[in-house]
C-alpha positions in Angstrom: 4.8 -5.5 -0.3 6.5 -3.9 2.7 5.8 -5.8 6.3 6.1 -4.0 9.2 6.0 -5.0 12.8 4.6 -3.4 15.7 4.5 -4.7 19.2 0.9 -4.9 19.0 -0.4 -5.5 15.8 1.0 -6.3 11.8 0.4 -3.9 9.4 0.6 -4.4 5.8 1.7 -1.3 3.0 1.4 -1.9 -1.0 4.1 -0.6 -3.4 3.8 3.7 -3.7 1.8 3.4 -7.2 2.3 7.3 -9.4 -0.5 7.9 -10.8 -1.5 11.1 -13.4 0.6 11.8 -16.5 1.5 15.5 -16.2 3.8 17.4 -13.7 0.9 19.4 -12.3 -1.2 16.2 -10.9 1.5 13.6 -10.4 1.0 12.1 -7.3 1.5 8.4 -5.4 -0.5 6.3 -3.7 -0.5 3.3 -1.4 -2.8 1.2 0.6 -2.1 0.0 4.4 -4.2 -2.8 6.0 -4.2 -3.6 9.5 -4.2 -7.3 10.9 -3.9 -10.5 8.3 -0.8 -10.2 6.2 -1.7 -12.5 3.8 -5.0 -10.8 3.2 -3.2 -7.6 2.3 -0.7 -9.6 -0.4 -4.1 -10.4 -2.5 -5.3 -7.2 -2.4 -4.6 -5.3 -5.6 -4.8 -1.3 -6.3 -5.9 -0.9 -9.6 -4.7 2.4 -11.6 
């Protein structure tokens, strides 16, 4: 979980997750949430 801080607000990033198994539709995802950090640690992005 990466945690960065702005001067007005927290916001929250998951790991980059790769999802797709061939070359031609690899790709990575993440999720961001604004506000509660510890809401965004229990938050899971399933693949």
């Amino acid at each position: 979980m990466i945690i960065i801080f702005s001067f007005d607000t927290w916001i929250s990033c998951s790991h980059m997750i790769e999802i797709g198994n061939d070359g031609l539709f690899r790709d990575s995802v993440a999720y961001y949430l604004y506000g509660d950090e510890y809401a965004a640690k229990k938050l899971k992005l399933k693949s």
